[in-house]
C-alpha positions as CSV (number, residue, x, y, z in Angstrom):
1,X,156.8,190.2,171.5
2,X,153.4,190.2,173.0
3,X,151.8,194.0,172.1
4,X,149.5,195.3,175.0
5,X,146.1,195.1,175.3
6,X,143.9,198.3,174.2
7,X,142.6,197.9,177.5
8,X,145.9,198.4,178.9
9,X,147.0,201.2,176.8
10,X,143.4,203.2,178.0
11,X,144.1,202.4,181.7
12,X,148.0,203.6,181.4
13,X,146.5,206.7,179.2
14,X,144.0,207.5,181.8
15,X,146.4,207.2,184.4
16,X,149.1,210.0,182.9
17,X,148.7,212.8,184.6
18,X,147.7,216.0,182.8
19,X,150.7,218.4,182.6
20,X,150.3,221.5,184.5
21,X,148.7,224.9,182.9
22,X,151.5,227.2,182.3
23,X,150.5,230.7,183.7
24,X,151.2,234.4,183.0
25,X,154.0,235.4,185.3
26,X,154.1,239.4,184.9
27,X,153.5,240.7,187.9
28,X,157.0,241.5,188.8
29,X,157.9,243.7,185.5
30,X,154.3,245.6,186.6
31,X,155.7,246.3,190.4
32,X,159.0,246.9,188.7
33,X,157.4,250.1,186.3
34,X,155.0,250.9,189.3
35,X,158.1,251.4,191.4
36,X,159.7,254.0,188.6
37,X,156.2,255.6,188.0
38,X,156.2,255.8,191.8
39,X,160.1,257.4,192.5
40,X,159.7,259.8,189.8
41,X,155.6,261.0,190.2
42,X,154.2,262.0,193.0
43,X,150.5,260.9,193.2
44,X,149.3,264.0,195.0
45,X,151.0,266.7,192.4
46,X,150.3,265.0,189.3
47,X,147.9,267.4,187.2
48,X,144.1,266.6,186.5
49,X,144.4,266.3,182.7
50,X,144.2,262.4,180.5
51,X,147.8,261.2,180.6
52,X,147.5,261.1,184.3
53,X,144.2,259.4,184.2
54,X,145.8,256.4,182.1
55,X,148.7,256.7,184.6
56,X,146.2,256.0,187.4
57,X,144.3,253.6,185.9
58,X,147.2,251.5,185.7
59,X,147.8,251.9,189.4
60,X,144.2,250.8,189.6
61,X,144.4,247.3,188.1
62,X,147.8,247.0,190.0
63,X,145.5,247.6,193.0
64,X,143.0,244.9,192.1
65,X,145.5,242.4,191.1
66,X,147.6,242.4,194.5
67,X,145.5,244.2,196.9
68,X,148.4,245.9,197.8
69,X,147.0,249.4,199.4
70,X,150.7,251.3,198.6
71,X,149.1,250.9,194.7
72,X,145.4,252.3,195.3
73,X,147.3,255.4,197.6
74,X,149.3,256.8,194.5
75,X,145.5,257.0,192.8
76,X,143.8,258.3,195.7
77,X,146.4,260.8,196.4
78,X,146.1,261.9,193.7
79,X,141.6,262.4,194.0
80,X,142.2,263.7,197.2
81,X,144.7,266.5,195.5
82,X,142.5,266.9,193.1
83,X,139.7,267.3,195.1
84,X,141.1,269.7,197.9
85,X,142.7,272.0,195.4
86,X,139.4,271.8,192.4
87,X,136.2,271.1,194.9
88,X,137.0,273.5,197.8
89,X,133.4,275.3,197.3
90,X,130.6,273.2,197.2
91,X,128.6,276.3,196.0
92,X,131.1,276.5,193.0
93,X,132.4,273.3,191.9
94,X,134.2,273.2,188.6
95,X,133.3,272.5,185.4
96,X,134.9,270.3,182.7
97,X,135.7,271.7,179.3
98,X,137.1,268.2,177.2
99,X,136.4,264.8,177.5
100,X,140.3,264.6,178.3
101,X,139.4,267.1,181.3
102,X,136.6,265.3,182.3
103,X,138.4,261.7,182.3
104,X,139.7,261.8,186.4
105,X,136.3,261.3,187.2
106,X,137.4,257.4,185.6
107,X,139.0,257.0,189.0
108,X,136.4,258.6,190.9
109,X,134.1,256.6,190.0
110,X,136.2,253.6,190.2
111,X,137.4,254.2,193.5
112,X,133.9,254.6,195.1
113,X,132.9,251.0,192.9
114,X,135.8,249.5,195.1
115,X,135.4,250.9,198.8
116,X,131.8,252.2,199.8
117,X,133.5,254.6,202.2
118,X,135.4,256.8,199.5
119,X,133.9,260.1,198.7
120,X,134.9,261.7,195.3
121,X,130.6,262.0,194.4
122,X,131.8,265.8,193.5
123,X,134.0,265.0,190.8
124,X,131.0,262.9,189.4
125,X,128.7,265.4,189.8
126,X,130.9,267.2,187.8
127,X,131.6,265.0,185.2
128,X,127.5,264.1,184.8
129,X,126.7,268.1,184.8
130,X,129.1,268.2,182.0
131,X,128.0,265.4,180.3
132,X,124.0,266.8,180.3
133,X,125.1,269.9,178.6
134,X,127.9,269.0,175.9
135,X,126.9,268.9,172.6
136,X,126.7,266.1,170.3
137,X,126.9,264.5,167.0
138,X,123.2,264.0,165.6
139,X,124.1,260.1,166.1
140,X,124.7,261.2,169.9
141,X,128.5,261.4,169.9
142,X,130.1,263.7,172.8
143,X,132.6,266.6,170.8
144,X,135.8,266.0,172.4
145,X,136.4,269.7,172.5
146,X,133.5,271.7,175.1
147,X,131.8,274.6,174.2
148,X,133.9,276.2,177.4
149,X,137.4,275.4,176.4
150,X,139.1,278.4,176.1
151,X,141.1,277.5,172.8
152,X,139.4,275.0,171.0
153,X,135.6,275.8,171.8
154,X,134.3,276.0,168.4
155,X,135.9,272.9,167.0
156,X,133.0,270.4,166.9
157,X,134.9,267.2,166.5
158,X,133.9,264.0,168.0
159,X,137.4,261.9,168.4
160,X,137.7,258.2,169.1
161,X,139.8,259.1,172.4
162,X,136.7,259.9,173.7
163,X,135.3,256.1,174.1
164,X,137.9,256.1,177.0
165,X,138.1,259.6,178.4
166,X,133.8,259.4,178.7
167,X,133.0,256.2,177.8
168,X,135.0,254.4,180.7
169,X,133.7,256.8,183.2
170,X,130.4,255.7,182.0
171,X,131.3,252.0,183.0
172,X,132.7,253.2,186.3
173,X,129.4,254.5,187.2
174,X,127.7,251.7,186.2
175,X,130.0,249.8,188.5
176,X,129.5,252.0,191.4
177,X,125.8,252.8,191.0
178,X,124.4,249.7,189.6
179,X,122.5,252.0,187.5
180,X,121.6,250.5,183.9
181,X,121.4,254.0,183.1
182,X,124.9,254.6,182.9
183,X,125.7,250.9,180.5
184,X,122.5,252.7,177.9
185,X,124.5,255.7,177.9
186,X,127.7,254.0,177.0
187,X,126.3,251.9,174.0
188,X,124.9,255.1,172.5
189,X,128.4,256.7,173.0
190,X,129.8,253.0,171.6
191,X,127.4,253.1,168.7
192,X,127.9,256.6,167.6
193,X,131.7,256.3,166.8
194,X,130.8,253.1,165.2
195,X,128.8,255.4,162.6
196,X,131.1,258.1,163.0
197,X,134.8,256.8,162.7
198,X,134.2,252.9,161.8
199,X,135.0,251.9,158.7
200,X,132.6,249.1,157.3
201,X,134.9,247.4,155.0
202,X,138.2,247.3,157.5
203,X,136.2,247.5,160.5
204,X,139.2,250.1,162.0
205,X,138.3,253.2,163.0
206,X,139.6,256.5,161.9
207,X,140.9,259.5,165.0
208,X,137.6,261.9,164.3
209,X,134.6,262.9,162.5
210,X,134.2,267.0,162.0
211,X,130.9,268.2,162.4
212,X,131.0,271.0,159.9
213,X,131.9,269.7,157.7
214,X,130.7,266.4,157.8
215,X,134.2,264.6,157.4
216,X,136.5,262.2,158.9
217,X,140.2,262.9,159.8
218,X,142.0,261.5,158.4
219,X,139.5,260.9,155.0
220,X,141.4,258.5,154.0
221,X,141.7,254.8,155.6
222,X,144.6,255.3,157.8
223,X,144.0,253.9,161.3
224,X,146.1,255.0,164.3
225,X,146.6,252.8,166.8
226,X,146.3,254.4,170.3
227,X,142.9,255.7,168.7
228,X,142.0,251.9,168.0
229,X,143.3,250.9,171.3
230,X,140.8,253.7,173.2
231,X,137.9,252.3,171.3
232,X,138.2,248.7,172.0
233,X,139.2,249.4,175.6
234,X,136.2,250.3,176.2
235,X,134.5,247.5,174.8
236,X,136.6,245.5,176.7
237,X,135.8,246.9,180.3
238,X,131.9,246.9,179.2
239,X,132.7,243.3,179.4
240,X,134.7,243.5,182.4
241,X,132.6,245.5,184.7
242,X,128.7,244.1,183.0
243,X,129.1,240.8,181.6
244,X,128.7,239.8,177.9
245,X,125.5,238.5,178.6
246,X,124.3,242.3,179.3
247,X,121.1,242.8,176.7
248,X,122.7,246.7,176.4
249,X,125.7,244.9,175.3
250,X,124.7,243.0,172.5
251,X,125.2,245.1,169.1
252,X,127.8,246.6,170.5
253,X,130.1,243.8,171.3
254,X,129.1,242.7,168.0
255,X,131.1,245.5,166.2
256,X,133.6,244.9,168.9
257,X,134.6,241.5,168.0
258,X,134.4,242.6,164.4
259,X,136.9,245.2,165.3
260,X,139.3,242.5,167.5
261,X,139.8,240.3,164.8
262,X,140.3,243.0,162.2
263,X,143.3,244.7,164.9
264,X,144.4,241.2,165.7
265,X,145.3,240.4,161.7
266,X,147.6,243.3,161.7
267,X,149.8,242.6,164.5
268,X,153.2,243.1,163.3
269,X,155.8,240.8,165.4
270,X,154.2,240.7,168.8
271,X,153.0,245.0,168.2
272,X,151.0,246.9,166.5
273,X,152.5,249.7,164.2
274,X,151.6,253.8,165.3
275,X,149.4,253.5,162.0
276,X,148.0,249.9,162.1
277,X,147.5,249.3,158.7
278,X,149.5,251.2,155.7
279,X,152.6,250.0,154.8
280,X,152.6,247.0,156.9
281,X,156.9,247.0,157.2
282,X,157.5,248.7,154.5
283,X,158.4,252.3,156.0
284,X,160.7,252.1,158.8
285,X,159.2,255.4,160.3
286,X,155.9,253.9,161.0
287,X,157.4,252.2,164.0
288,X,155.9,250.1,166.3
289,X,154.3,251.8,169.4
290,X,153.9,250.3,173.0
291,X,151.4,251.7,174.6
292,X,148.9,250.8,172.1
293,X,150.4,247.3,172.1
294,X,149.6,247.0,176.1
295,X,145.9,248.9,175.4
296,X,145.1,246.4,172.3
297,X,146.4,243.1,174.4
298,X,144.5,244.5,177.3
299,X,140.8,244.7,175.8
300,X,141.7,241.8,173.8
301,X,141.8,240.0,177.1
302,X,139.0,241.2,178.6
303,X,137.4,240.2,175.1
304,X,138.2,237.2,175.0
305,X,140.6,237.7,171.8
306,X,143.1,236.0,170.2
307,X,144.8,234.5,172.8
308,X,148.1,233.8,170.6
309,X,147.9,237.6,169.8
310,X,147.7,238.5,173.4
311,X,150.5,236.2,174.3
312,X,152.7,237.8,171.8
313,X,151.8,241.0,172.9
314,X,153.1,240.4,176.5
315,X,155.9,238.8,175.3
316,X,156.8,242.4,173.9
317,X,155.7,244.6,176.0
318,X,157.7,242.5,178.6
319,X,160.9,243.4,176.4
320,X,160.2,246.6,176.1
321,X,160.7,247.2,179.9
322,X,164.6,247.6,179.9
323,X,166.9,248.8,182.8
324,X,168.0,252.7,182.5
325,X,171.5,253.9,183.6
326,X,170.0,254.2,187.3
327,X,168.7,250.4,187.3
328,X,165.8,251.5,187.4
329,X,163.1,249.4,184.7
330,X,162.3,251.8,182.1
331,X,159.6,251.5,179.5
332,X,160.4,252.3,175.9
333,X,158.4,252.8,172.9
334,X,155.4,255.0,174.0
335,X,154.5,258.2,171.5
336,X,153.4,260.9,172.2
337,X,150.2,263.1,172.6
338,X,148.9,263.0,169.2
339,X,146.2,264.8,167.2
340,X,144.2,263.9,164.7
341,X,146.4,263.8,160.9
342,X,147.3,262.2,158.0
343,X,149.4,259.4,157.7
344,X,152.5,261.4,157.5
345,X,151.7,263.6,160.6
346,X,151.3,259.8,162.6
347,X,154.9,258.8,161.5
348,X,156.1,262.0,162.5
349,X,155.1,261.7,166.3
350,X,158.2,261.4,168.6
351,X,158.4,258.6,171.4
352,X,159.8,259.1,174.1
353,X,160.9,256.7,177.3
354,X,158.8,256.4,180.6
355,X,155.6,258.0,179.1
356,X,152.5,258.1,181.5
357,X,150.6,256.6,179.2
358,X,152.3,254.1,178.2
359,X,153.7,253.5,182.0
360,X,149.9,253.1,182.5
361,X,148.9,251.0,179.5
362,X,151.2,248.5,180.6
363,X,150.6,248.3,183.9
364,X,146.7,247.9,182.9
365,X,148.0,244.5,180.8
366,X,150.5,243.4,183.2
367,X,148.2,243.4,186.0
368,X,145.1,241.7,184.6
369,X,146.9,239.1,182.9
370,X,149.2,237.8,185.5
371,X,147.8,234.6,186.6
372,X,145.6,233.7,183.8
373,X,146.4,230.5,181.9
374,X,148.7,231.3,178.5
375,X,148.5,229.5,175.3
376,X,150.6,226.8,174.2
């Protein structure tokens, strides 16, 4: 039998077409959650506080990945409530007392970036008076407690949750003003955790560094995950809203990408554990936790990250979406508020169904990465 030519076998391999790029397909679990999020919260009497901030946020990607206005009306509902019931002097506007108080002003922010006509400058005002006045680590860290808050005043703690609550706002307002300004003040915020809570050998960062007395909590090298997840969100929407080619950017996303691949190496079947690194499926009550799943696979993906890591993230996030007695989808797996602790206090941590935060989270990956070509 007569073989073909190499000639021919080039032509006939130049002539098979190129298979077509399989794509992310998870925008209908996103509308799916947004519709519960939607029948069971009102936009317009959700409180001013950090869970509905991540809540909102969520809505916000939503927003920009279907340009659907039902979507950006739960967030600005919720401004415009905000607004009426906390802004209603202009002689006497409010002031913020934690980073967690101040972190509305995310949307804010955000919401002027994307339409011109909004008008939420008070709640920035706000948020900039308190950021001129709160005090800070010697590296430049914001505490997460302020000197105003009625119960925890004279805690001077800087905590990692803060690189979202402040540290996105600050990326907001870059995005709204154009204002390098705002990107400087970010990568000092960025930097100071680094020396704060990073740990140089596992490049994971701890919850918090106490002032006083000069400490971390925990001291030892226990890593929680939302905590992690905070701190390279913000990296990733540094990207996201200025470019990695930003010069304020560079040392920064240095220690970011340090601190991608070291969160990407303990991914634990498709999650990441409540404490990300000690035992690593040996203790059944460190369980694996979904909101920080959707966080990590969100700034991995602004990142540029380990695409098979971000794959398998969606792939279980997407399971944990699960239909509730109504038929509603319901999202399982979120923990939560939690304080800074030891490992044991972590473990400890309840989780609960249909949390805002992780409602949010996942709506933030779901959004962003429906579309985009996935791995094979």
């Amino acid at each position: 039998m007569r073989l073909p030519s190499l000639l021919c076998l080039a032509a006939l391999t130049a002539c098979t077409p190129e298979p077509d790029p399989v794509l992310y397909d998870t925008l209908p679990s996103a509308l799916a959650l947004a519709e519960t999020a939607e029948d069971r919260w009102v936009g317009a009497d959700l409180a001013f506080d950090w869970q509905q901030t991540v809540l909102a946020y969520g809505f916000h990607r939503l927003y920009s990945a279907t340009g659907d206005e039902r979507w950006q009306g739960f967030y600005r509902d919720w401004l415009d409530a905000g607004m009426a019931e906390r802004w209603d002097d202009p002689e006497d506007p409010p002031s913020f007392v934690s980073s967690d108080s101040l972190s509305p002003s995310i949307l804010a922010a955000a919401a002027m970036a994307e339409d011109s006509a909004a008008d939420y400058a008070a709640i920035a005002a706000s948020a900039d008076a308190y950021l001129a006045t709160v005090p800070r680590s010697d590296a430049g860290a914001v505490v997460h407690w302020g000197p105003d808050h009625p119960l925890l005043g004279g805690n001077p703690q800087v905590w990692v949750d803060t690189l979202f609550m402040v540290g996105v706002y600050l990326l907001q307002r870059y995005a709204e003003t154009g204002d390098d300004a705002f990107l400087d003040a970010w990568a000092v915020q960025y930097l100071a955790f680094v020396e704060h809570c990073r740990d140089p050998a596992d490049h994971l960062y701890r919850h918090a560094w106490d002032l006083d007395d000069e400490v971390n909590i925990p001291p030892e090298d226990t890593y929680w995950a939302r905590g992690n997840a905070w701190v390279l969100v913000s990296a990733g929407e540094a990207v996201r809203l200025a470019g990695a080619d930003h010069p304020s950017l560079t040392e920064p996303l240095a220690r970011a990408a340090e601190h991608a691949a070291a969160i990407a190496a303990v991914q634990d079947e498709g999650m990441w554990r409540t404490v990300l690194n000690s035992p690593q499926g040996d203790d059944y009550r460190n369980y694996r936790e979904t909101s920080a799943t959707a966080l990590i696979a969100f700034a991995l993906l602004q990142l540029g990250g380990d695409e098979a890591a971000i794959a398998a993230a969606v792939d279980a996030v997407e399971a944990q979406i699960v239909t509730s007695e109504t038929g509603a989808a319901q999202l399982i797996g979120t923990s939560l508020p939690t304080n800074p602790g030891d490992y044991e206090y972590y473990v400890s941590v309840d989780q609960f169904p249909d949390q805002m935060t992780g409602i949010g989270a996942a709506l933030m990956l779901l959004s962003d990465v429906h579309g985009r070509e996935r791995p094979q």
